[in-house]
N, CA, C and O atoms as a GROMACS GRO file, in nm:
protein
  308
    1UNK      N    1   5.884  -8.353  17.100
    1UNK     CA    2   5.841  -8.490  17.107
    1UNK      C    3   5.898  -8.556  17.233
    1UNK      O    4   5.834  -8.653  17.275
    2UNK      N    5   6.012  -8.519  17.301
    2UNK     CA    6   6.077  -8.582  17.393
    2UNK      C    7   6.006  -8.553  17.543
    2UNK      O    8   5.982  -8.635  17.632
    3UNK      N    9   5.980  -8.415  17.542
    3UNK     CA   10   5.917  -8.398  17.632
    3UNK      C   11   5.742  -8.424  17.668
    3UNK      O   12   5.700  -8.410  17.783
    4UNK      N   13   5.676  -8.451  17.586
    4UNK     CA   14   5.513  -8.533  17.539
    4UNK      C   15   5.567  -8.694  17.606
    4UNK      O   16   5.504  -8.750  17.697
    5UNK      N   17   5.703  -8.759  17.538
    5UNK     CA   18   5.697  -8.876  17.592
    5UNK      C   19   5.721  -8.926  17.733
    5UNK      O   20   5.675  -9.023  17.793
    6UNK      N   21   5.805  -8.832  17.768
    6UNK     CA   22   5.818  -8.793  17.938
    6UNK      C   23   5.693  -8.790  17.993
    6UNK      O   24   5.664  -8.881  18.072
    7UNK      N   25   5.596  -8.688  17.962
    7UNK     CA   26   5.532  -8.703  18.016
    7UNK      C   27   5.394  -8.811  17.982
    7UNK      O   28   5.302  -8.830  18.061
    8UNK      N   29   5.405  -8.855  17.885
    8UNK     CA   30   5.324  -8.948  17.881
    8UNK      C   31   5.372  -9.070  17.978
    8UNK      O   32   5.290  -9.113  18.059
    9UNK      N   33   5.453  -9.106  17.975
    9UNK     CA   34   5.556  -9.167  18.068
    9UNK      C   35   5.504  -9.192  18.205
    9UNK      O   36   5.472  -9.284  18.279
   10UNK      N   37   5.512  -9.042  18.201
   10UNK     CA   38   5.514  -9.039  18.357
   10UNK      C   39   5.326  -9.084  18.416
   10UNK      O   40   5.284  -9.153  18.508
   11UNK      N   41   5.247  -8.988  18.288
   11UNK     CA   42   5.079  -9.006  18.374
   11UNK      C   43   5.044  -9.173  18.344
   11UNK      O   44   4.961  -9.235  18.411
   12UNK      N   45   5.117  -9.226  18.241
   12UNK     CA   46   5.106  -9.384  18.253
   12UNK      C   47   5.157  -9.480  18.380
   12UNK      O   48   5.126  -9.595  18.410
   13UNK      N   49   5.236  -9.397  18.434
   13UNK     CA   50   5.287  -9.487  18.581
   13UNK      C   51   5.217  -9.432  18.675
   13UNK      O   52   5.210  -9.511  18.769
   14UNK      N   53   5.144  -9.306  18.703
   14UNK     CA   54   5.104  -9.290  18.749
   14UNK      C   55   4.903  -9.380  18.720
   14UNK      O   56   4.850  -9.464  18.791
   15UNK      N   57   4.870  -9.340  18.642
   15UNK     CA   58   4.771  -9.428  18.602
   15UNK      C   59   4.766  -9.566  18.644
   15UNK      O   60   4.684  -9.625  18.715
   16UNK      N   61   4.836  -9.592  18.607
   16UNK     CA   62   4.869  -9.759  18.652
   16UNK      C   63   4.890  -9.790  18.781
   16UNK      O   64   4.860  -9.906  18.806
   17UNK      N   65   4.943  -9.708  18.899
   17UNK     CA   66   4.919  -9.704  19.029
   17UNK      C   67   4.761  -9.646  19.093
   17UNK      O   68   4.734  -9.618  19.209
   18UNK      N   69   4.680  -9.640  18.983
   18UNK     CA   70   4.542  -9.607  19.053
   18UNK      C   71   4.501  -9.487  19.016
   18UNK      O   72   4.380  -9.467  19.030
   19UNK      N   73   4.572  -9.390  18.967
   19UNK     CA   74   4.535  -9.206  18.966
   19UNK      C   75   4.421  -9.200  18.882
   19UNK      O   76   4.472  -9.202  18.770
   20UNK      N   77   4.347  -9.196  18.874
   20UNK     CA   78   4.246  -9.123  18.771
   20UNK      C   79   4.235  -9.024  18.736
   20UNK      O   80   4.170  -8.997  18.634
   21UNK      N   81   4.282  -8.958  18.794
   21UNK     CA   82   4.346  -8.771  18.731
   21UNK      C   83   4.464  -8.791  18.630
   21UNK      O   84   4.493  -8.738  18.522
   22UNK      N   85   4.508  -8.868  18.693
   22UNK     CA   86   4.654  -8.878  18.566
   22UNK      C   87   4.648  -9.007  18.448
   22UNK      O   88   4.737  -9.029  18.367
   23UNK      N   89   4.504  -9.092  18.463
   23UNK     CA   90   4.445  -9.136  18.373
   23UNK      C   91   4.375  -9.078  18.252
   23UNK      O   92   4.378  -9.120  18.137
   24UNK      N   93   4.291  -8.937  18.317
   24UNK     CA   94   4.208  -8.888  18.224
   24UNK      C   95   4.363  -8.810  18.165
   24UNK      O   96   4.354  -8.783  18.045
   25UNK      N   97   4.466  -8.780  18.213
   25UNK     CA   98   4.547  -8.672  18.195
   25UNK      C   99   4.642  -8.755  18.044
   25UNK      O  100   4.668  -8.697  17.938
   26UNK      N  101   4.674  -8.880  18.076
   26UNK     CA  102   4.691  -9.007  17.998
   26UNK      C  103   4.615  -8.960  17.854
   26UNK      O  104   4.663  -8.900  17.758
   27UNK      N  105   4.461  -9.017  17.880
   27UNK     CA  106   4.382  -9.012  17.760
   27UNK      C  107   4.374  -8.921  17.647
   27UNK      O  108   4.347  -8.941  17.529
   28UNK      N  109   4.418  -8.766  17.744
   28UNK     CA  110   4.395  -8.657  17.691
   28UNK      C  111   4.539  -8.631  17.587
   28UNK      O  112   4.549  -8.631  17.465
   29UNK      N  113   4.630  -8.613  17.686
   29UNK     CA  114   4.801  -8.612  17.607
   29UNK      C  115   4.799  -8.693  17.479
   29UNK      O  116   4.855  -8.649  17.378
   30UNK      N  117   4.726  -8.832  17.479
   30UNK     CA  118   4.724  -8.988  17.368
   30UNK      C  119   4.676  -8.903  17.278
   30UNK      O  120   4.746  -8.846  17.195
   31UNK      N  121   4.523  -8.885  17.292
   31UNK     CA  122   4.445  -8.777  17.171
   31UNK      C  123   4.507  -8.683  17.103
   31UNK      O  124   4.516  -8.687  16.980
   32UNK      N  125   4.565  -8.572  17.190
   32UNK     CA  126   4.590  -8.486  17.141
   32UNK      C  127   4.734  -8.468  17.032
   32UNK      O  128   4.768  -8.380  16.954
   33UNK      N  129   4.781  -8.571  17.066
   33UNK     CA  130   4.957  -8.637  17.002
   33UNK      C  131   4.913  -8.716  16.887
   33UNK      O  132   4.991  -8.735  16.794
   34UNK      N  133   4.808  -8.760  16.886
   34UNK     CA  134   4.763  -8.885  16.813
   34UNK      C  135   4.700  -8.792  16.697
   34UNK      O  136   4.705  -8.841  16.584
   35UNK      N  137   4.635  -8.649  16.711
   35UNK     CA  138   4.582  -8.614  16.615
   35UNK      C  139   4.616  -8.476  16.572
   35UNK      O  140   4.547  -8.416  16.489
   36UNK      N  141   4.766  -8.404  16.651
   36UNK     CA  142   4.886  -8.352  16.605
   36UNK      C  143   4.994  -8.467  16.481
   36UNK      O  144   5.046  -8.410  16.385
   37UNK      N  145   5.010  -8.585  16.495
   37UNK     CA  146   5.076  -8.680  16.437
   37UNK      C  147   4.963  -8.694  16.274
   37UNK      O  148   5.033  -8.674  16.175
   38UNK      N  149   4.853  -8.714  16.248
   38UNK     CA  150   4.766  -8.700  16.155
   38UNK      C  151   4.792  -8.559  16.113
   38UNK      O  152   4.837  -8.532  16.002
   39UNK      N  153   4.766  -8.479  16.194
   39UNK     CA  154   4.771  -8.351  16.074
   39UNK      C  155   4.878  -8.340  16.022
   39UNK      O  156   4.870  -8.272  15.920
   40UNK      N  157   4.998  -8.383  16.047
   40UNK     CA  158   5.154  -8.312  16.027
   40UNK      C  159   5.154  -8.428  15.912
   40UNK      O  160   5.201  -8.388  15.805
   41UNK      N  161   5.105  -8.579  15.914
   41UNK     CA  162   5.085  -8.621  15.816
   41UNK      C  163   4.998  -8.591  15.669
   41UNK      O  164   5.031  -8.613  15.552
   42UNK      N  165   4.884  -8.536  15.723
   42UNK     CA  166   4.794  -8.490  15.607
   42UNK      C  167   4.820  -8.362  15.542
   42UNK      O  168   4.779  -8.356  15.426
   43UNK      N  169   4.896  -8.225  15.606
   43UNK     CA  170   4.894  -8.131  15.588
   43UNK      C  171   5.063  -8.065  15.566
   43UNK      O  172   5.083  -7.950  15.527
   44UNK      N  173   5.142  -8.137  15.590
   44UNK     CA  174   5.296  -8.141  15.575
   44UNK      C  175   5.330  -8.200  15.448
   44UNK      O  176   5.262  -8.294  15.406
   45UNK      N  177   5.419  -8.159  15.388
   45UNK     CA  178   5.486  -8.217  15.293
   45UNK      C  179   5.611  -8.246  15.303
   45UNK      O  180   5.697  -8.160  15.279
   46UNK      N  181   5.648  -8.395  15.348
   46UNK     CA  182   5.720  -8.423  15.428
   46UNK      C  183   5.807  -8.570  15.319
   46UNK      O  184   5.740  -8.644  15.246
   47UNK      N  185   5.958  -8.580  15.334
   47UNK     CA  186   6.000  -8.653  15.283
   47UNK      C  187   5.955  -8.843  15.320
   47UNK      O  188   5.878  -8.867  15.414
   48UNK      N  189   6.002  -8.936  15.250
   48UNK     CA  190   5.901  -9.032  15.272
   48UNK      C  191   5.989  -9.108  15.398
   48UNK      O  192   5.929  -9.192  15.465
   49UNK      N  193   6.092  -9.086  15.421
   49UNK     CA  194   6.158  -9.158  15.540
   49UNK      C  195   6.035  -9.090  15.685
   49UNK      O  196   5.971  -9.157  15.767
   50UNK      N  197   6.040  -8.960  15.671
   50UNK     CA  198   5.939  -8.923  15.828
   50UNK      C  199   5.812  -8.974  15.731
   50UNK      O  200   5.788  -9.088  15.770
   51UNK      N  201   5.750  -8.951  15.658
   51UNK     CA  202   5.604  -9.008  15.609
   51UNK      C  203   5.634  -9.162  15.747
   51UNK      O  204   5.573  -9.183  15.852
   52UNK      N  205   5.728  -9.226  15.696
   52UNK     CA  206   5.692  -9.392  15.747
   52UNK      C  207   5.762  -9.367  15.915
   52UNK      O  208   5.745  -9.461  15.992
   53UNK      N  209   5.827  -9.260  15.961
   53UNK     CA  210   5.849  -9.256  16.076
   53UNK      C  211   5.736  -9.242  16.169
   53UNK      O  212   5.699  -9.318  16.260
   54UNK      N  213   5.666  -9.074  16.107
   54UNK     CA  214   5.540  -9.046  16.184
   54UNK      C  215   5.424  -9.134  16.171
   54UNK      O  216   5.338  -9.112  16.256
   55UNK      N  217   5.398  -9.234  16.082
   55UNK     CA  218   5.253  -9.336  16.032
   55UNK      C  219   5.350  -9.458  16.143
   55UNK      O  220   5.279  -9.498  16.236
   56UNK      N  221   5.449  -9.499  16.144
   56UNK     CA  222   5.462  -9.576  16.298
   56UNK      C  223   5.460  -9.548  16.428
   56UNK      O  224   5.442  -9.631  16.516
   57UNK      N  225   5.482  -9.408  16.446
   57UNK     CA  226   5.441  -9.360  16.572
   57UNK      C  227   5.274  -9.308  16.600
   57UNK      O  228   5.222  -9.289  16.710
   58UNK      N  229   5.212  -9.292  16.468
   58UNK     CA  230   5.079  -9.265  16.505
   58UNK      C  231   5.012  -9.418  16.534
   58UNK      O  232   4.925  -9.446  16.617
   59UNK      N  233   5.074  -9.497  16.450
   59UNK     CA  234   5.029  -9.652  16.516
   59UNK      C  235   5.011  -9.699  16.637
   59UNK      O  236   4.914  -9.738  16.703
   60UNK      N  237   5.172  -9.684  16.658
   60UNK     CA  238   5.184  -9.691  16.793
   60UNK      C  239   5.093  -9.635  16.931
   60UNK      O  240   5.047  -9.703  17.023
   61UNK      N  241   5.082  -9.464  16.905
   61UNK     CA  242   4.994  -9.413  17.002
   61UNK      C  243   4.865  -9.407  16.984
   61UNK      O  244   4.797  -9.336  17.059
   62UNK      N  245   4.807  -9.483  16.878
   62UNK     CA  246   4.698  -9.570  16.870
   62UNK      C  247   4.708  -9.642  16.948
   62UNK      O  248   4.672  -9.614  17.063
   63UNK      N  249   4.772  -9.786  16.911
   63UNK     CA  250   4.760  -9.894  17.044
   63UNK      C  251   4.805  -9.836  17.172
   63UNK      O  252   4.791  -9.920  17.261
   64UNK      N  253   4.866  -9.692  17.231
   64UNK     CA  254   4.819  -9.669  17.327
   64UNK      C  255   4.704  -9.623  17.382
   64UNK      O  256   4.671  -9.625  17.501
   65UNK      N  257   4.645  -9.580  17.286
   65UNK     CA  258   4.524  -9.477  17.335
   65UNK      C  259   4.405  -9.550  17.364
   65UNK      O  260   4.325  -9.514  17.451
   66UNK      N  261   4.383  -9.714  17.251
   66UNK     CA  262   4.289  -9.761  17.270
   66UNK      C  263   4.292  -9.842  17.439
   66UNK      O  264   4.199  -9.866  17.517
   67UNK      N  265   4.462  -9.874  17.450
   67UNK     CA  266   4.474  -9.931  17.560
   67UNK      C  267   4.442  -9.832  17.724
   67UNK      O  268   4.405  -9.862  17.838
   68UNK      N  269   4.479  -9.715  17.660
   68UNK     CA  270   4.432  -9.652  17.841
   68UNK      C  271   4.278  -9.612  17.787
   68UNK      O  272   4.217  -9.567  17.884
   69UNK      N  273   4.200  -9.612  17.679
   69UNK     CA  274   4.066  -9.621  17.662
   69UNK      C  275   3.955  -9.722  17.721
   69UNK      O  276   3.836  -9.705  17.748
   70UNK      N  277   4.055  -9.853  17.731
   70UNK     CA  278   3.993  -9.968  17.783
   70UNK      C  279   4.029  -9.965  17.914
   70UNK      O  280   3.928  -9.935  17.978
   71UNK      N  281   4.128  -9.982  17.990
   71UNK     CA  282   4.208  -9.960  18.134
   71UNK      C  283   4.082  -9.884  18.221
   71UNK      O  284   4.057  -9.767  18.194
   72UNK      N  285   4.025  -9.937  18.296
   72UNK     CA  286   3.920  -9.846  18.439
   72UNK      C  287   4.016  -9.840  18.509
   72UNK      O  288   4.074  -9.949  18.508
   73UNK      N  289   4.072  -9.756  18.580
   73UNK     CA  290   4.128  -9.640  18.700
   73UNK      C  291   4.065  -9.734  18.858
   73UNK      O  292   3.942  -9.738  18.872
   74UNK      N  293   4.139  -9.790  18.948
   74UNK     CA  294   4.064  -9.922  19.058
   74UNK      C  295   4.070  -9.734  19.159
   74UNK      O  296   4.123  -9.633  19.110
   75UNK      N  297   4.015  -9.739  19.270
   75UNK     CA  298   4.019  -9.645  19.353
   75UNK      C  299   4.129  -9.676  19.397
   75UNK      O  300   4.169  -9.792  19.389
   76UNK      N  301   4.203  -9.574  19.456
   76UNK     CA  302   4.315  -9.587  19.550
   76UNK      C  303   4.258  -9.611  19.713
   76UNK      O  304   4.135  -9.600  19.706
   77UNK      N  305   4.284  -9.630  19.806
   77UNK     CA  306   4.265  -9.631  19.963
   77UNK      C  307   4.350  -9.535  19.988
   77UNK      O  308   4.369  -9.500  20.104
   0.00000   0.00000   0.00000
C-alpha cells in the first residue's frame, strides 16, 4: 500500500503540472486500487476494525478517482 501511494503521489504532481501520460497513468493506478480495495472487501473475511479501515480508504480513492476523472490534462509548451 505504501508504495501505490508513492506513486500515486507522484503521477498526481506530475498530472497537475500538465503530463497527460502521467494523468492517464493517475486514472489507471485510482481504478485499479479502487477495485483491489472492493474485492479484499467483498471476498476477505476480515475483522471489523480493517472492514471500516479499507471502506474509508475506498471512499477516499473514490473522491480521487472521480476527481482526476473530471481534471482535462492543459498541453504543456
Amino acid at each position: 500500500m505504501a508504495a501505490t501511494s508513492v506513486l500515486t503521489f507522484a503521477f498526481a504532481r506530475r498530472a497537475r503540472r500538465g503530463g497527460d501520460r502521467a494523468l492517464l497513468r493517475l486514472r489507471i493506478v485510482l481504478v485499479v486500487i479502487l477495485v483491489a480495495v472492493v474485492g479484499v472487501l467483498l471476498f476477505l473475511p476480515l475483522p471489523g476494525w480493517m472492514v471500516a479501515e479499507q471502506g474509508v480508504c475506498g471512499v477516499l480513492l473514490l473522491c480521487a478517482a472521480v476527481l482526476a476523472f473530471r481534471f482535462r490534462a492543459t498541453p504543456t509548451s
